[in-house]
Structures are given as C-alpha cells and as structure tokens.
NUMIBA-224338 format. One record per residue: x, y, z of N, C-alpha, C, CB in turn; residue in one letter; residue number from 1. Coordinates in Angstrom, 2 decimals, padded with zeros to 5 digits. Glycine has a CB too. Layout:
N
{atom {X Y Z} {X Y Z} {X Y Z} {X Y Z} A NUM};
...
END
This chain:
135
{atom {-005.14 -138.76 -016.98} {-005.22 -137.61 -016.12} {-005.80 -138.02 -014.78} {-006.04 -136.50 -016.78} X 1};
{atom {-006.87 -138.06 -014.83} {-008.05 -138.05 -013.39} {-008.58 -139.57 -013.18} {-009.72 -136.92 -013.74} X 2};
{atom {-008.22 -140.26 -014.42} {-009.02 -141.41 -014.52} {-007.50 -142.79 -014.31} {-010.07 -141.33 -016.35} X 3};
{atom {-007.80 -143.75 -014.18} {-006.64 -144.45 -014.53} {-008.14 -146.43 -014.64} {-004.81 -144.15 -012.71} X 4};
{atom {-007.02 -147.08 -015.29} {-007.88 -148.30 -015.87} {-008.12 -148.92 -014.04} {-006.72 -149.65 -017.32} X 5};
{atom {-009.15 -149.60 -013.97} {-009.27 -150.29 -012.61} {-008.78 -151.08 -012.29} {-010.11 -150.68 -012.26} X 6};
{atom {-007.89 -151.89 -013.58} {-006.87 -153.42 -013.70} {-005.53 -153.15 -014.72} {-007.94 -154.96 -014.56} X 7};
{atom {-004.56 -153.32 -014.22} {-003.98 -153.18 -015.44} {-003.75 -153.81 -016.72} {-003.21 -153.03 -015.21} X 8};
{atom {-003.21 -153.17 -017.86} {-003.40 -153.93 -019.01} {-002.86 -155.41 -019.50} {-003.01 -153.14 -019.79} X 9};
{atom {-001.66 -155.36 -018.68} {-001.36 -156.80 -018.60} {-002.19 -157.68 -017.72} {-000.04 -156.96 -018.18} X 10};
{atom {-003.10 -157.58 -017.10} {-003.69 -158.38 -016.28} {-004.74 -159.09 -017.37} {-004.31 -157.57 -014.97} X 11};
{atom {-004.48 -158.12 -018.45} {-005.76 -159.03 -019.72} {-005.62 -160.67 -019.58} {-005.26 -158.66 -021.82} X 12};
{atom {-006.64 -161.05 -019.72} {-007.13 -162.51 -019.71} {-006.67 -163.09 -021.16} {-008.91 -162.61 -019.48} X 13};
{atom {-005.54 -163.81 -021.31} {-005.60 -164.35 -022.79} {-005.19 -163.72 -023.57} {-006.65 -164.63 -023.31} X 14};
{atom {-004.61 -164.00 -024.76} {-004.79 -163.32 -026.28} {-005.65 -163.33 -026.82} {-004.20 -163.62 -027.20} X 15};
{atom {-006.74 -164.87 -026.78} {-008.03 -164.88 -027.71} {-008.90 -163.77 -027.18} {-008.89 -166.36 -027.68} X 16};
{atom {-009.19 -163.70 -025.74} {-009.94 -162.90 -025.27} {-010.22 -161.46 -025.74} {-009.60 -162.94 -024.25} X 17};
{atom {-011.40 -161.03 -026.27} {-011.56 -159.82 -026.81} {-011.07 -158.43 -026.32} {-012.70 -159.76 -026.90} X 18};
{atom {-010.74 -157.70 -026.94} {-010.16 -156.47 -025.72} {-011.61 -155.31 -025.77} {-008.20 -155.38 -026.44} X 19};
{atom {-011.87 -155.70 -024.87} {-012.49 -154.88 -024.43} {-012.19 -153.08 -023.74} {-012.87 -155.72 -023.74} X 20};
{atom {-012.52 -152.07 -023.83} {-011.97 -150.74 -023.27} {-012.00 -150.73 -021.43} {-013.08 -149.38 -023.97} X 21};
{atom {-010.73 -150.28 -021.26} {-010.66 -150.60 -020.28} {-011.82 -149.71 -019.12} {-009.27 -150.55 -020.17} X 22};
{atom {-011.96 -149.91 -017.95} {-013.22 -149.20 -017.30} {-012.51 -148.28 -016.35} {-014.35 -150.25 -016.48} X 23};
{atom {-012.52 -147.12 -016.67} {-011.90 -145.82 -016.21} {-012.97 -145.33 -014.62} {-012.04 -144.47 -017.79} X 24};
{atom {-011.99 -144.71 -013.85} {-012.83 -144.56 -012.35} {-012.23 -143.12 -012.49} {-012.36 -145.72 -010.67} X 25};
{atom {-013.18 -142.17 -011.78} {-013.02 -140.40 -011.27} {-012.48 -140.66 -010.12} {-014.49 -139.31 -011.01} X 26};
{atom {-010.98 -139.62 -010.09} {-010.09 -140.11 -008.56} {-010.33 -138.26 -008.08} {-007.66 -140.92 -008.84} X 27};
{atom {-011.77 -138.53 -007.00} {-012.06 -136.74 -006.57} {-010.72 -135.36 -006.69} {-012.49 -136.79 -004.64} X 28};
{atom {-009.78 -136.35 -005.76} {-008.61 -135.42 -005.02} {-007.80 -134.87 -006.51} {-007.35 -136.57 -003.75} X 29};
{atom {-007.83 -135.49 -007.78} {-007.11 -135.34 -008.43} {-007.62 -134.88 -009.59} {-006.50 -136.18 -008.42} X 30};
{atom {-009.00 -134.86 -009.56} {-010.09 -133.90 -010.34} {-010.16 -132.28 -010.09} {-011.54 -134.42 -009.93} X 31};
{atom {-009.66 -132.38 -008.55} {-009.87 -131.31 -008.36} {-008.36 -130.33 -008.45} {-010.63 -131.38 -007.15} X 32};
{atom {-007.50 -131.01 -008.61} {-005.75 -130.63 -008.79} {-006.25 -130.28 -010.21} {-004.20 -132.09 -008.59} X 33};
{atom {-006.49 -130.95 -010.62} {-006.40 -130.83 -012.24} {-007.60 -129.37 -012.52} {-007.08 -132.71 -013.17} X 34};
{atom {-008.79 -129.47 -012.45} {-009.89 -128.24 -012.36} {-008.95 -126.77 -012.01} {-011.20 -128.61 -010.90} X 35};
{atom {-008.34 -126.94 -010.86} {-007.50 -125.92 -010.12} {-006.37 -125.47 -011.01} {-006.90 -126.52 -008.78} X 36};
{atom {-005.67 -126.42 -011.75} {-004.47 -126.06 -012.66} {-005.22 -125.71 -013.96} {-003.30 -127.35 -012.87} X 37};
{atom {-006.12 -125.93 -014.29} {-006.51 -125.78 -015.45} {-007.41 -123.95 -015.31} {-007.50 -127.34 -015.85} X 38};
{atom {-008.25 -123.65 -014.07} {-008.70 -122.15 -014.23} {-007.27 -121.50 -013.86} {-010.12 -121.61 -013.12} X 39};
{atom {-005.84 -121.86 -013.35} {-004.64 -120.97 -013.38} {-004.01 -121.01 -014.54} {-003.70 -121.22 -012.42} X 40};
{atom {-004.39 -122.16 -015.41} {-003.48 -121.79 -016.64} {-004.75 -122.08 -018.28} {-001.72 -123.20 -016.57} X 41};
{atom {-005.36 -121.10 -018.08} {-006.27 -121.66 -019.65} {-005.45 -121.67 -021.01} {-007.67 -120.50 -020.08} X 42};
{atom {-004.13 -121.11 -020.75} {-003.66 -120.97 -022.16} {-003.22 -122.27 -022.26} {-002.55 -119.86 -022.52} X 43};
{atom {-002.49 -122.60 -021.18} {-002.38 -123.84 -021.47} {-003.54 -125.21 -021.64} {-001.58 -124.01 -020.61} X 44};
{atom {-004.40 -125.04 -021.35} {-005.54 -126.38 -021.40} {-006.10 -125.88 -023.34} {-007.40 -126.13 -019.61} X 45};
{atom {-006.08 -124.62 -023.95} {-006.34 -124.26 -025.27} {-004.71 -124.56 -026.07} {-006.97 -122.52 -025.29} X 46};
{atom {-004.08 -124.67 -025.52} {-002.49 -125.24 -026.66} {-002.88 -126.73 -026.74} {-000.41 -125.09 -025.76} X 47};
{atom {-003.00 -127.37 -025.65} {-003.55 -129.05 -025.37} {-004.47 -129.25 -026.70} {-004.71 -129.32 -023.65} X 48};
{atom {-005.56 -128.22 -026.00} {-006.56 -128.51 -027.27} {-006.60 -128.17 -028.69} {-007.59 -128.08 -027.01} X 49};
{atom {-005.37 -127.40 -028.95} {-005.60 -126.86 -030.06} {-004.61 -128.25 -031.00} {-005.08 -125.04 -030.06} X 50};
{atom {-003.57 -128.80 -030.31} {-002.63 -130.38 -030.56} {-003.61 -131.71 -030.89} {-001.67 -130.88 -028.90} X 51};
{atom {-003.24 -132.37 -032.58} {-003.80 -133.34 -033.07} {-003.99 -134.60 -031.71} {-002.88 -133.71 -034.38} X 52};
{atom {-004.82 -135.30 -032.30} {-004.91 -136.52 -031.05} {-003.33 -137.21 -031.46} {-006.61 -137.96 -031.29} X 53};
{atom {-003.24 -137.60 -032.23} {-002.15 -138.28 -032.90} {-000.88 -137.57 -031.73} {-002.03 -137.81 -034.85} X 54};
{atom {-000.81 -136.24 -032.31} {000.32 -136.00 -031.41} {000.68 -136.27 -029.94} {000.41 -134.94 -031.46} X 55};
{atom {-000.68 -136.05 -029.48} {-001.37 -135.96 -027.59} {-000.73 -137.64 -027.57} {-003.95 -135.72 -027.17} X 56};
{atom {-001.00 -138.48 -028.65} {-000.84 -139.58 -028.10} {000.45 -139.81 -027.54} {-001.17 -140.46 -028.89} X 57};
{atom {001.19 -139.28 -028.99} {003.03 -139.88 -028.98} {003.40 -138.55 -027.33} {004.45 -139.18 -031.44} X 58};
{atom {002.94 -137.77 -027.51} {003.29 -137.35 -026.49} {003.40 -138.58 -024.91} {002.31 -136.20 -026.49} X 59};
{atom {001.90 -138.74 -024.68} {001.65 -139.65 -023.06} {002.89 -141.02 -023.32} {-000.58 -140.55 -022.85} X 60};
{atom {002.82 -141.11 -024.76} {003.68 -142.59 -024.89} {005.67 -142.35 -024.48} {003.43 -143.20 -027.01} X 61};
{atom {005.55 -141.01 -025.20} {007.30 -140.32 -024.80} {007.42 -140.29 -023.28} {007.62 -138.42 -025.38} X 62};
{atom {006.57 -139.68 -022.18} {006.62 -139.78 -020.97} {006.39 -141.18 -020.24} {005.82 -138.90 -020.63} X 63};
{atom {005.83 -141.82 -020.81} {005.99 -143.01 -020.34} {007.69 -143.87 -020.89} {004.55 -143.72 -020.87} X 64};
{atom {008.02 -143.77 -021.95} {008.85 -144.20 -022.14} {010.46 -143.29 -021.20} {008.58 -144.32 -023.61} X 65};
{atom {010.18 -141.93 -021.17} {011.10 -141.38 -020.48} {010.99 -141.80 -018.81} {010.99 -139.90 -020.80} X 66};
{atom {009.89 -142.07 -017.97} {009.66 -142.98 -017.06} {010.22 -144.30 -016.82} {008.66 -143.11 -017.13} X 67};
{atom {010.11 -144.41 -018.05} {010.78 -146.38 -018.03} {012.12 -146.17 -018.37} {010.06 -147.76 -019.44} X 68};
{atom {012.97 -144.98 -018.40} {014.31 -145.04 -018.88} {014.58 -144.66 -016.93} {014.87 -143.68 -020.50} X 69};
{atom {013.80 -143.95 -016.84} {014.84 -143.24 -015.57} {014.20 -144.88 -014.30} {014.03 -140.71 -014.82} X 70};
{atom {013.46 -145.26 -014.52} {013.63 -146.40 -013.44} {014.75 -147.34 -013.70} {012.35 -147.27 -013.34} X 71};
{atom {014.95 -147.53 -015.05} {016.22 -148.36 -015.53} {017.40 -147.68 -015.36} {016.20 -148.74 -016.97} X 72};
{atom {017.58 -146.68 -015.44} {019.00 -145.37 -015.10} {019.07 -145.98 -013.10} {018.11 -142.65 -015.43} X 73};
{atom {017.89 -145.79 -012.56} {017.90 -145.59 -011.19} {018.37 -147.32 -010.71} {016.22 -144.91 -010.60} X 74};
{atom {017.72 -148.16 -011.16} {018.03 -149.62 -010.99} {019.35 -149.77 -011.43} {017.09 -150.58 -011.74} X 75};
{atom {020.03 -149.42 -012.36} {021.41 -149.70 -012.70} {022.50 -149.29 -012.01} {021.63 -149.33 -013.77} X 76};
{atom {021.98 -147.69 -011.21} {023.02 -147.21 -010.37} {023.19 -147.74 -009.01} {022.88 -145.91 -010.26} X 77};
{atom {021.85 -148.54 -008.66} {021.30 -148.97 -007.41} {022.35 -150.36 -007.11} {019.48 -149.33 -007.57} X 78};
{atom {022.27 -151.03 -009.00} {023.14 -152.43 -008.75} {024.51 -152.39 -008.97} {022.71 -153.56 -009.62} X 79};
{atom {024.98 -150.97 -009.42} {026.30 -150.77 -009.50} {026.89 -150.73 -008.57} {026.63 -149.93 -010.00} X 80};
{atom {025.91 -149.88 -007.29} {026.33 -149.69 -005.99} {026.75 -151.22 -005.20} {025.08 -148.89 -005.26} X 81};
{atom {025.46 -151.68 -005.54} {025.33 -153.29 -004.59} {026.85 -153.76 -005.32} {023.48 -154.74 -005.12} X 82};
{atom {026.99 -153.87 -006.49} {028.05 -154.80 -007.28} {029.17 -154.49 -006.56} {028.30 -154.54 -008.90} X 83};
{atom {029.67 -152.97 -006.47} {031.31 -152.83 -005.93} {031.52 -153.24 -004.40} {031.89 -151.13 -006.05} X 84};
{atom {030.49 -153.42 -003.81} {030.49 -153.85 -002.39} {030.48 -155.27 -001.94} {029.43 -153.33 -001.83} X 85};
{atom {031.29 -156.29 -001.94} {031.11 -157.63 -001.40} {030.26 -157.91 -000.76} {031.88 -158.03 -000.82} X 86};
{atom {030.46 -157.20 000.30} {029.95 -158.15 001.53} {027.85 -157.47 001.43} {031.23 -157.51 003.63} X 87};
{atom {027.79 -156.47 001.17} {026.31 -155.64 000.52} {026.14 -156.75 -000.77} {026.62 -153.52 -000.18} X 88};
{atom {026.50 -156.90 -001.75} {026.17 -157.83 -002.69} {026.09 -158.91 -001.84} {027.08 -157.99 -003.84} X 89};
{atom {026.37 -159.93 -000.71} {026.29 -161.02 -000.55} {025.05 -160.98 000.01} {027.29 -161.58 000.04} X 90};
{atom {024.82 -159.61 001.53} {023.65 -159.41 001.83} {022.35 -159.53 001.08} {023.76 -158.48 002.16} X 91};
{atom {022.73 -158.86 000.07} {021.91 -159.06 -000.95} {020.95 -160.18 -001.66} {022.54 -158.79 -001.56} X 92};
{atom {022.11 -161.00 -001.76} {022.13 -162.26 -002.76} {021.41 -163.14 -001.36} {024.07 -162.90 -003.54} X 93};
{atom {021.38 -162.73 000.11} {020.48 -164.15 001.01} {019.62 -163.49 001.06} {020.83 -164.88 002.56} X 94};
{atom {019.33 -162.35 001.08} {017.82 -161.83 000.96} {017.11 -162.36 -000.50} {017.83 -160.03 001.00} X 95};
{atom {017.61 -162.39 -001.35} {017.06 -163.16 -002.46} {017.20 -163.87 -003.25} {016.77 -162.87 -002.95} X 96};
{atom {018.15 -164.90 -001.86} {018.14 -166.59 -002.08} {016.79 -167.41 -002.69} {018.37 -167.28 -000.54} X 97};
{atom {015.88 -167.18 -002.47} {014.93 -167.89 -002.86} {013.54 -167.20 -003.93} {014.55 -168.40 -001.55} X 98};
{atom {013.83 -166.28 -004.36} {013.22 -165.51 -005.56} {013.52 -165.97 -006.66} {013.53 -164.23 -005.67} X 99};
{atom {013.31 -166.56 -007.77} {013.39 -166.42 -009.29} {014.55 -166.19 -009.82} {012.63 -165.45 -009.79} X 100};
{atom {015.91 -166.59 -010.53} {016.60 -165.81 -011.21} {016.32 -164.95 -011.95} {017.13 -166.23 -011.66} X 101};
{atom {015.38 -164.94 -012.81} {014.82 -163.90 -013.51} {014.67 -162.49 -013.16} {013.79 -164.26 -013.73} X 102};
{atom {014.29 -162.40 -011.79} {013.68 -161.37 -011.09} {014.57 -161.04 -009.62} {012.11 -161.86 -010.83} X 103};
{atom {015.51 -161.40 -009.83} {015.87 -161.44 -008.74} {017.11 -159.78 -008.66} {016.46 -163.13 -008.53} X 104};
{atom {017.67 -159.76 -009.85} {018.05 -158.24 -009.66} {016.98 -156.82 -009.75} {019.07 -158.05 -010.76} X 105};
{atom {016.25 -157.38 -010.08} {015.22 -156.34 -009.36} {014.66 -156.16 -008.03} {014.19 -156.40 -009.91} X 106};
{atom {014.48 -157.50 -007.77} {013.87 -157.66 -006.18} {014.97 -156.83 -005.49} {013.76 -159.46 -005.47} X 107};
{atom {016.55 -157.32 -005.69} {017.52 -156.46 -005.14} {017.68 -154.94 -005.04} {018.44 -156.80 -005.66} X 108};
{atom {017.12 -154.93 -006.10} {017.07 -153.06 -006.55} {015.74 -152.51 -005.78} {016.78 -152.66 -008.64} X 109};
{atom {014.60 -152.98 -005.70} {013.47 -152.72 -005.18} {014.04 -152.49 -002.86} {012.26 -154.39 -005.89} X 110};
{atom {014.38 -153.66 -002.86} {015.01 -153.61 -001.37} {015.67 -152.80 -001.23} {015.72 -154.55 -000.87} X 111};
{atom {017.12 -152.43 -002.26} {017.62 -151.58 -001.49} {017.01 -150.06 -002.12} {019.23 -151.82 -001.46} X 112};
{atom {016.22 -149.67 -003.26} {015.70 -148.55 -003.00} {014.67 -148.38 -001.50} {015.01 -148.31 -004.27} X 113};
{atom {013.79 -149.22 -001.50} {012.97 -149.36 000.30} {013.79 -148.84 001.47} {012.69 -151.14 000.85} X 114};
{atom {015.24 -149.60 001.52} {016.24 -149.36 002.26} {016.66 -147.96 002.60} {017.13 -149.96 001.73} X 115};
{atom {016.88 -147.49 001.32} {017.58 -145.93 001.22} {016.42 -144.96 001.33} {018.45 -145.59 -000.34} X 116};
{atom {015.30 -145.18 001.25} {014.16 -144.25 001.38} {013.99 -144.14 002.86} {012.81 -144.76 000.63} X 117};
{atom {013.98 -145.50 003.81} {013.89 -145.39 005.23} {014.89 -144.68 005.54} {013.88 -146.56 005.96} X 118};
{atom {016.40 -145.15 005.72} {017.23 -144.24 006.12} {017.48 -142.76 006.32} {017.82 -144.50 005.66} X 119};
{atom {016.76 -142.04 004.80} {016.57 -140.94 004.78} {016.06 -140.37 005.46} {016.29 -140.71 004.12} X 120};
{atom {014.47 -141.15 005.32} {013.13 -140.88 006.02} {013.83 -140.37 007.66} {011.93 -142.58 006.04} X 121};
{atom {014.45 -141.21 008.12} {014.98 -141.34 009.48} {015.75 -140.54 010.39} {015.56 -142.17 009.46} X 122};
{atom {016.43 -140.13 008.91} {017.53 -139.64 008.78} {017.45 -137.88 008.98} {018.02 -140.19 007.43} X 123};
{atom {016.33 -137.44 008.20} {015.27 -136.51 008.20} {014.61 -136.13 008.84} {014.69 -136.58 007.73} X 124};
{atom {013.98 -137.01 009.44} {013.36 -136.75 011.20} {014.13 -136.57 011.82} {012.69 -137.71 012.05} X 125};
{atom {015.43 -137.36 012.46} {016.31 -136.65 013.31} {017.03 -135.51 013.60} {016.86 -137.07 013.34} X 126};
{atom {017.21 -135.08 012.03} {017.67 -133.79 011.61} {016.24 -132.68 012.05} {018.10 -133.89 009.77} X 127};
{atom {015.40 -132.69 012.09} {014.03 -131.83 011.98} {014.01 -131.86 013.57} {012.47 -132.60 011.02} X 128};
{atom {013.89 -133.10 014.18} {013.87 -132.53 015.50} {015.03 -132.11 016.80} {013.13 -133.32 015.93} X 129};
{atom {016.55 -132.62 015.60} {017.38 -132.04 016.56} {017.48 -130.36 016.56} {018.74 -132.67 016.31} X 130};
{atom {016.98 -129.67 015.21} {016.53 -128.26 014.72} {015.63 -127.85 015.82} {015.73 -128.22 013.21} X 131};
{atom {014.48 -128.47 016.37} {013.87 -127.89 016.95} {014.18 -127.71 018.26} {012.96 -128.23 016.75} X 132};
{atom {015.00 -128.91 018.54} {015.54 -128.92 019.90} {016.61 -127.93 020.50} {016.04 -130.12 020.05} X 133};
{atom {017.32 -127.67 019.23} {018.33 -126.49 019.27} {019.47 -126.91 019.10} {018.39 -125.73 020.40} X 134};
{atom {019.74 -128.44 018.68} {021.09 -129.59 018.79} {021.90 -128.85 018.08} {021.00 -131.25 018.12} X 135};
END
C-alpha cells in the first residue's frame, strides 16, 4: 500500500544469505491518498478486513501477475509493430547494436514505448495550445 521494500527483492545478496524482512519506508503523499479513500469508503476497508490473510495474499499476487501479463500483451504489440516495418525494425536493430542478445527485444520495446509517449506528449501540447489559440 503506503510502504514499498527500500531494495528490491532480487537485489538479495546470494542464496546462502539469510532472508532477512525486507525494510519498509512511509511514502507521506500516499498515506494520505490512502487515509482519504479509506474515511470515503469504510465499507470497503471492513470487507478487506473481514477477507482471510491467505486470500489478501493470492489476491496482491493475481494483480501482480495480471500486471506482468499486460506489460507482455503491451511489449508484443510494440514488437509486432517494429516487426512488419523494415526499415523501423532496422532502426531499431542499430539502436541496439550493442546491447545483449538476451535483452535486446526489450530494450527495443522499452525505446519505442519512450518514443510513442513523447510523440503524444507533443502531440498533446500542440493540440492544447492550438485550442487556446483558436487554430
């Protein structure tokens, strides 16, 4: 919720290394989203509480896993795009000439999501102030 680990879990040191619990930090801005949603909805913070831990768990684990489907849904459509395009796939492929094979259709997918977020971004502003201008 409010808290998140200060390192992430793969950053663990080792397998032998003991696991220790991870060290949780209070994020103000989001203590207070949460405080705020919780006196607008008490029925809901008493259904939460009234749900086994067991369940609460598989629950956070389903959203995470539905998270990790839609970045893989979003990366696949991203490289489908790059794929039918030659000369965009080649672009592609010298921008991450020298990355990892391993990692390297992601790096692709990561760029051109960056890519398509600016454009928008840009794209969006121009639209907003040709509105104001009266264009």
């Amino acid at each position: 919720m409010s808290t998140k680990p200060k390192t992430p879990p793969s950053a663990a040191s080792g397998a032998s290394a003991p696991q220790e619990p991870p060290t949780l930090r209070n994020i103000p801005e989001v203590d207070a989203k949460i405080d705020a949603y919780i006196q607008e909805n008490p029925k809901y913070l008493g259904f939460l509480q009234s749900i086994p831990r067991d369940r609460l768990e598989r629950m956070v684990v389903l959203n995470e896993v539905r998270e990790l489907d839609r970045q893989h849904r979003m990366q696949n459509g991203v490289m489908r795009r790059i794929n039918t395009d030659p000369k965009l796939k080649q672009a592609y492929e010298t921008l991450v000439k020298d990355v990892p094979e391993e990692q390297r259709e992601e790096v692709m997918s990561q760029i051109a999501r960056q890519t398509q977020r600016a454009v928008s971004r840009s794209q969006g502003q121009r639209q907003t102030k040709g509105e104001a201008v009266g264009v």
